[in-house]
C-alpha positions in Angstrom: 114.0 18.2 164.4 110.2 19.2 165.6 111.5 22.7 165.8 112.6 22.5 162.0 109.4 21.4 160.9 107.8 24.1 162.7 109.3 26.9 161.0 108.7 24.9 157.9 105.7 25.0 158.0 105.3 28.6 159.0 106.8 29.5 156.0 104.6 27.7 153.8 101.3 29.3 155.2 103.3 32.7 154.8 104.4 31.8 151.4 100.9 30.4 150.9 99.3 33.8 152.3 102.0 35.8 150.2 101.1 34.0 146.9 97.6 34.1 148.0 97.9 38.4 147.7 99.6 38.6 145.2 97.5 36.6 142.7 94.6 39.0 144.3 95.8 42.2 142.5 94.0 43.1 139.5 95.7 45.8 137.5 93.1 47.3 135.3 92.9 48.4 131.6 94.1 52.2 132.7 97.1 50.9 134.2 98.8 49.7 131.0 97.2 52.9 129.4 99.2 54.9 132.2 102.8 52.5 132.0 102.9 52.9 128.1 102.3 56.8 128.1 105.3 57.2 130.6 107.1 55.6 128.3 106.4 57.0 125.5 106.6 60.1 127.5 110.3 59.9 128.7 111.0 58.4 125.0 110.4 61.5 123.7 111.8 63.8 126.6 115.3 62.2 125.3 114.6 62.7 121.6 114.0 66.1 122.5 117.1 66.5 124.3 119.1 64.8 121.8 117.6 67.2 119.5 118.2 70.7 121.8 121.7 69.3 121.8 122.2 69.3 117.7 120.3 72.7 117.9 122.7 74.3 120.1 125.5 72.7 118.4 124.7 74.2 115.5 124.1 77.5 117.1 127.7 77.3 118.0 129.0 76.4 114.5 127.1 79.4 113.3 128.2 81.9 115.2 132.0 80.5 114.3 131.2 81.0 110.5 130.1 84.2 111.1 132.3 85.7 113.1 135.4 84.2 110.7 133.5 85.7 108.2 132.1 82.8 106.2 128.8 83.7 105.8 127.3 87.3 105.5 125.5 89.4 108.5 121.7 89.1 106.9 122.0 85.1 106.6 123.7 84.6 109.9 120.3 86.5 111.6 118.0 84.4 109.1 119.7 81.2 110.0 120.1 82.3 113.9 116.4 82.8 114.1 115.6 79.8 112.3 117.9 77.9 115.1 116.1 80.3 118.4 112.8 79.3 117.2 113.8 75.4 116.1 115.7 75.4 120.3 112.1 77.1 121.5 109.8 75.0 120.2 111.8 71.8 121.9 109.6 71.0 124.9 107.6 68.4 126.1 104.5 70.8 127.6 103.3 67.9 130.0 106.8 66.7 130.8 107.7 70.5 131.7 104.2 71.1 133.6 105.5 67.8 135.5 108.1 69.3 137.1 106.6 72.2 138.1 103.6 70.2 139.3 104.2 66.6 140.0 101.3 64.4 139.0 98.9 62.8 141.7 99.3 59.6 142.9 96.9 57.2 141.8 96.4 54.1 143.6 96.4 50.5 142.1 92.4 50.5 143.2 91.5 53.6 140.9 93.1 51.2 137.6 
């Protein structure tokens, strides 16, 4: 029975000590600043995706009509550009930069 209460009592003061810490932290103002633009970050990393996909998709639909002769030679090349420089100008510059150069690690302390 003593021994019980014992290690109930331990695990108050650790639960006291735990609770103690963790009511300690202070996130600052950057760190919702820094949560949010990750968000909205990989938000649009998947819209762009989604949107590369339709691109290439129609790519592919394109080069169908033309080669079953649907559509002329001079609109095929005038809608193919069109598509090449729609698929090319789908990035995410910082996204991309990211995975060539992952981003520092910042420390709850600098928030």
């Amino acid at each position: 029975m003593a021994v019980i209460q014992i290690k109930n009592n331990c695990l108050k003061i650790i639960d006291n000590q735990v609770r103690e810490l963790v009511s300690a932290i202070e996130l600052g103002p950057k760190w919702l600043e820094e949560v949010l633009s990750i968000i909205s970050m990989k938000d649009d990393v998947e819209r762009i995706h989604k949107e590369r996909d339709e691109v290439k998709a129609r790519l592919l639909r394109l080069g169908r009509a033309y080669v079953d002769n649907v559509m002329p030679e001079e609109e095929y090349k005038q809608q193919k550009r069109l598509l090449d420089l729609s698929l090319e100008s789908l990035v995410v510059p910082d996204y991309n930069a990211a995975e060539v150069d992952p981003p520092p690690v910042i420390s709850i302390a600098e928030m």
